[in-house]
N, C-alpha and C positions, 0 to 999 in steps of 0.2 A: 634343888633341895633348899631348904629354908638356911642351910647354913652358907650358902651364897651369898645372904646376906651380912653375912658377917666383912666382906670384902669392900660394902659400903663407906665410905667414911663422911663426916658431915661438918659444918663448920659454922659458929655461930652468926643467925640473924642479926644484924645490926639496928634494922629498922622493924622487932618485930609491931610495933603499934598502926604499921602503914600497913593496907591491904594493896598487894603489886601482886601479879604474874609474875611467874620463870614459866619460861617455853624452852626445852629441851628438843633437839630430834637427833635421833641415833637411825642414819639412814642405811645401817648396813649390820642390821640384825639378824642372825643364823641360829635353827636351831636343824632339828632331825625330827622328820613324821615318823611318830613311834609303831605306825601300821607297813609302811615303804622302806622308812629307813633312808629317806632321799633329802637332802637339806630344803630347808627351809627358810625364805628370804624374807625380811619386811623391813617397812620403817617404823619404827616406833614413838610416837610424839608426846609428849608429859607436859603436863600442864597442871600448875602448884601453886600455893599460896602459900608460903610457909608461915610458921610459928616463930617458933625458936630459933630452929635450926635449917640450914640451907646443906643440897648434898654436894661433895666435891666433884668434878666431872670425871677426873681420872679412875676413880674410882668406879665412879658408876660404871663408866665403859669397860672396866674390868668385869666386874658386875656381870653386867652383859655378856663379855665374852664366855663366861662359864656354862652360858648354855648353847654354847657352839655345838658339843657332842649329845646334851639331850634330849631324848626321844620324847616329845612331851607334844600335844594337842594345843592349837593355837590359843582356844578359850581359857586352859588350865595355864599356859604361859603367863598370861596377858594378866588374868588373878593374881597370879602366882608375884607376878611382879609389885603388881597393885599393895599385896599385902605387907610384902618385905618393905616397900619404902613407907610407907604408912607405916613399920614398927618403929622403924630408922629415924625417920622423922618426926608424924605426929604433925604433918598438916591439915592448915584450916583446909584447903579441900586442894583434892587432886586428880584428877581426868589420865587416862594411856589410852590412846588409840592407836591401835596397831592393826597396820594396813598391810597383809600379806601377799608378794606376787602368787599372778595366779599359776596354777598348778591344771592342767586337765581341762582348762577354760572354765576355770571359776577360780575368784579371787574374792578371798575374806579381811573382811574389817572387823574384828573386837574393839570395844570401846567399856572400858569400866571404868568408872569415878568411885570417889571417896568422900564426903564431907564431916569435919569434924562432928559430934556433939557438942551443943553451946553450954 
């Protein structure tokens, strides 16, 4: 739910006139296939340019763990994500690929970016 975002917290850029990467990876992402009901494993890797503001990590990983219990589709996850830090934030651009183990002998990657408007 979108109000998972509210558990974000963010912490002022210091250098926002420099263009730098933040690489994040959260290798131990759980959710639940909302058709099985069976957990759901990935990594998920973020890749950021920020603005203003930078996100806290503790946070995030909180973040994340709240959809340990949701039953939700890897692609609507992986949006889902996408969209929440992009309110939070409001970076010049931001990449998630999320790489899920395979289940049944298929294994999916989502991959959505974001780039600001100039």
């Amino acid at each position: 739910m979108t109000e998972f975002r509210n558990l974000m917290e963010t912490f002022e850029n210091e250098f926002p006139e420099r263009d730098y990467e933040i690489k994040i990876i959260c290798p131990e992402f759980t959710s639940v296939c909302p058709k099985t009901g069976q957990p759901d494993f990935g990594v998920l890797t973020f890749f950021y340019t920020p603005e203003k503001w930078c996100v806290e990590l503790k946070s995030l990983k909180m973040y994340l763990q709240s959809f340990r219990n949701e039953g939700i589709f890897y692609e609507n996850i992986t949006n889902r994500i996408l969209d929440d830090l992009v309110a939070v934030l409001a970076p010049r651009r931001l990449k998630i690929v999320a790489d899920f183990s395979p289940r049944g002998g298929i294994s999916t990657v989502v991959t959505v970016t974001h780039e600001a408007q100039a």
